[in-house]
C-alpha positions as CSV (number, residue, x, y, z in Angstrom):
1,X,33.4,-66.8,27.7
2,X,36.8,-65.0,29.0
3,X,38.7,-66.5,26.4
4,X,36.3,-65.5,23.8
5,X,36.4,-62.1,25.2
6,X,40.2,-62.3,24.7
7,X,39.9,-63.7,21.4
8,X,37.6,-60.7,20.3
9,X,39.9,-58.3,22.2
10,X,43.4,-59.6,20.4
11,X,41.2,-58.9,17.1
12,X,40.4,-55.7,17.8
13,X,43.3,-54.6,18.7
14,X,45.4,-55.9,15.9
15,X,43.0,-54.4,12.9
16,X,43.1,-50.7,15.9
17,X,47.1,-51.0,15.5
18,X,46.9,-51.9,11.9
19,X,44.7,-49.1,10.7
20,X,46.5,-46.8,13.2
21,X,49.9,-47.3,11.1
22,X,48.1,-46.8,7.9
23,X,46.7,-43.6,9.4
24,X,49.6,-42.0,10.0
25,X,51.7,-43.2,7.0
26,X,48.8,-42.0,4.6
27,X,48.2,-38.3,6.7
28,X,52.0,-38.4,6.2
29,X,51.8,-38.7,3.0
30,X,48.9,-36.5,2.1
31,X,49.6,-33.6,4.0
32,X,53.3,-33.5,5.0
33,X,55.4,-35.8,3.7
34,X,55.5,-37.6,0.0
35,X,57.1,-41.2,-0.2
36,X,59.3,-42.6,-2.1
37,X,61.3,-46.2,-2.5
38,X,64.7,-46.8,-1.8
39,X,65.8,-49.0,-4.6
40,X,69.7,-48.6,-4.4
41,X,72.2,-47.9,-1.7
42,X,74.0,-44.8,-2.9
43,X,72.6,-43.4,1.1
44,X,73.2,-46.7,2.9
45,X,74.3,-44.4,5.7
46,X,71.2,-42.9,6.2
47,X,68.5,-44.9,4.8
48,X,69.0,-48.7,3.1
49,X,67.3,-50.3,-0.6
50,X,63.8,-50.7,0.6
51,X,62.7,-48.4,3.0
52,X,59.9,-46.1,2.3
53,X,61.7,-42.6,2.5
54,X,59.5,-40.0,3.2
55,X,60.5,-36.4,1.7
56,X,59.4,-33.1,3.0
57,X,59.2,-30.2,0.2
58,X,61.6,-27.7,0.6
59,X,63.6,-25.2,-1.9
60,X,66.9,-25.3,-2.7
61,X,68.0,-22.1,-0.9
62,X,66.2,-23.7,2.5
63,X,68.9,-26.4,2.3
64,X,72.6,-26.4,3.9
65,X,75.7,-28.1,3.6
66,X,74.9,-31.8,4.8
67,X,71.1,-31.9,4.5
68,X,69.4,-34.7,3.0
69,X,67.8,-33.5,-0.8
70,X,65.5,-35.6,-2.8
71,X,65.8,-34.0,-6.7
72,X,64.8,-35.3,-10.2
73,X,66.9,-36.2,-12.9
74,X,66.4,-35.0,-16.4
75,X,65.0,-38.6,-17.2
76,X,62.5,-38.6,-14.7
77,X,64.7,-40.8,-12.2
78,X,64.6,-39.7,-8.4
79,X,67.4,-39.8,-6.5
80,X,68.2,-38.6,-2.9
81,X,72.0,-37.6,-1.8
82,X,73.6,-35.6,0.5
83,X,74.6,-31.3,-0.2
84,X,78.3,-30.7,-0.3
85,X,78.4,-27.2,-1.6
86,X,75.5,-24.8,-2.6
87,X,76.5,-22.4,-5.6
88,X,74.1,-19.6,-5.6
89,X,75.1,-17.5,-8.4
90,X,74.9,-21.1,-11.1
91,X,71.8,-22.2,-9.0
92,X,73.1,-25.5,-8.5
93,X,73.9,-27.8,-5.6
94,X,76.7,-30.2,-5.9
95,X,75.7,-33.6,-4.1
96,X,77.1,-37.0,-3.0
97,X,75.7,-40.3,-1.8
98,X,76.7,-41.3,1.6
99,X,77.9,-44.5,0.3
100,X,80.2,-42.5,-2.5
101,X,84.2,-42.4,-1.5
102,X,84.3,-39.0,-3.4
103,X,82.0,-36.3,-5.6
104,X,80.8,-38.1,-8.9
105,X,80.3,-34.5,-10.4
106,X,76.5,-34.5,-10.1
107,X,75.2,-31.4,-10.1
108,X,71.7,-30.3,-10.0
109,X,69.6,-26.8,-10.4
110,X,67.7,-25.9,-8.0
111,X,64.6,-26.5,-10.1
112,X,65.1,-30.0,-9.5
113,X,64.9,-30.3,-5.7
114,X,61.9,-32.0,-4.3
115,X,62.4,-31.5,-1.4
116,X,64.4,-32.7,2.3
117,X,65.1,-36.3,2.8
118,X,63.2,-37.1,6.1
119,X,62.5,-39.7,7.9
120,X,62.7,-43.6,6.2
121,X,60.5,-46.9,7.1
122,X,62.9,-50.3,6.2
123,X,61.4,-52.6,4.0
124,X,57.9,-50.9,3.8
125,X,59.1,-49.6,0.3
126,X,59.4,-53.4,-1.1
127,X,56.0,-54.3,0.3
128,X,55.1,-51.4,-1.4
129,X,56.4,-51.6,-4.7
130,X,54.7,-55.1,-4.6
131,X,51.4,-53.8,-3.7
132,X,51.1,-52.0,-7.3
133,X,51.2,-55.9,-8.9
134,X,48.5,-58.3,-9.1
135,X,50.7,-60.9,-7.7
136,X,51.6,-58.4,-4.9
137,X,47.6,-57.4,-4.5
138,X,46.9,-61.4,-4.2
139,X,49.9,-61.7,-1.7
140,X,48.5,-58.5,0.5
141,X,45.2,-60.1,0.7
142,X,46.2,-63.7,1.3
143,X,48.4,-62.0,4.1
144,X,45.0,-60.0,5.5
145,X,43.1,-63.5,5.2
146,X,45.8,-65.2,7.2
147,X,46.0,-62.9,10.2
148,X,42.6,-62.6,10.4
149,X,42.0,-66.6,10.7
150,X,45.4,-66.5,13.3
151,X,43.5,-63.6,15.5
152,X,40.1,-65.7,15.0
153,X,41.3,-69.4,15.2
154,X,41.0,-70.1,18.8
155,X,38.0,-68.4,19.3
156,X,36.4,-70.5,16.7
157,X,38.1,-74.1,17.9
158,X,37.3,-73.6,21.7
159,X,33.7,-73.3,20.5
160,X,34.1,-76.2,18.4
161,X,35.5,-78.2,21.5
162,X,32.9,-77.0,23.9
163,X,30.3,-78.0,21.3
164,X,31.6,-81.4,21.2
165,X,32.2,-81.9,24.7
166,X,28.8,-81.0,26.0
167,X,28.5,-78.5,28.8
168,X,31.8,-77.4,30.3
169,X,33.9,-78.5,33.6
170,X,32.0,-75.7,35.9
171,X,28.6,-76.5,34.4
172,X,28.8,-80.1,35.5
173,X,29.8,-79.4,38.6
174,X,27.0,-77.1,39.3
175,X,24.9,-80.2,38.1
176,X,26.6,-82.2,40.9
177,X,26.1,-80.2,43.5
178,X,22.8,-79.8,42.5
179,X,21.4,-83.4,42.3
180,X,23.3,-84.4,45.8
């Protein structure tokens, strides 16, 4: 009955600390933060292809010299790099991946900021990107399925072995001292 109890318990608390990591990443996202996938490693400095990068909206006369800015492109690509210079007066800041040896002359207008690079999750933005497929649906669930039988398994085989053995070590004993 202990190990049953432990069983249950180890259950519990992986689906608690399961939905207590998609609570936060989702309040994150909803209310303070917006996410976004690393697919390249122009920042491998400060956050590697893969992670979930969560951006915090800002404007582009909050930001300095050295801060983190997500902005759009004119094609609808989004890109995160570092400020080197703010130019007021044009309404542009010049920027520059971490990993870049020296400025590639991209500029962008303010009106293109979305906002402060923040803090990034590794490899959450892969299993991410994979849960918007079927395929990547179908893995997520089979993954769910599997750690669900892991939690349950023994649970489930140390009834099947007490059902097949009859009544337990401390039963039988009790029946011992009982008949003597």
């Amino acid at each position: 009955m202990e190990k049953a109890n432990l069983t249950a318990g180890r259950l519990v608390l992986g689906l608690a600390a399961t939905l207590a990591v998609l609570a936060v990443l989702l309040t994150a996202a909803l209310f303070f933060w917006r996410p976004y996938i690393v697919t390249s490693g122009g920042m491998r400095g400060a956050y590697t292809a893969g992670s979930l990068l969560f951006v915090r909206g800002a404007q582009a006369g909050e930001l300095a010299p050295g801060d983190k800015v997500t902005y759009r492109l004119e094609d609808g690509q989004v890109l995160t790099a570092r400020v080197t210079e703010i130019d007021p007066e044009r309404q542009q800041l010049r920027v520059l991946g971490d990993d870049n040896a020296q400025f590639d002359g991209t500029v962008i207008p303010y009106g293109s900021v979305l906002g402060r690079g923040g803090w990034a999750v590794p490899w959450l933005g892969w299993a991410a990107a994979c849960l918007h497929t079927w395929p990547g649906i179908a893995a997520g669930a089979a993954l769910t399925a599997m750690l669900a039988l892991w939690l349950a398994l023994p649970h489930w085989l140390k009834k099947a072995d007490e059902q097949q053995d009859g009544p337990g070590e401390a039963e039988a004993e009790e029946r011992r001292q009982v008949h003597v």
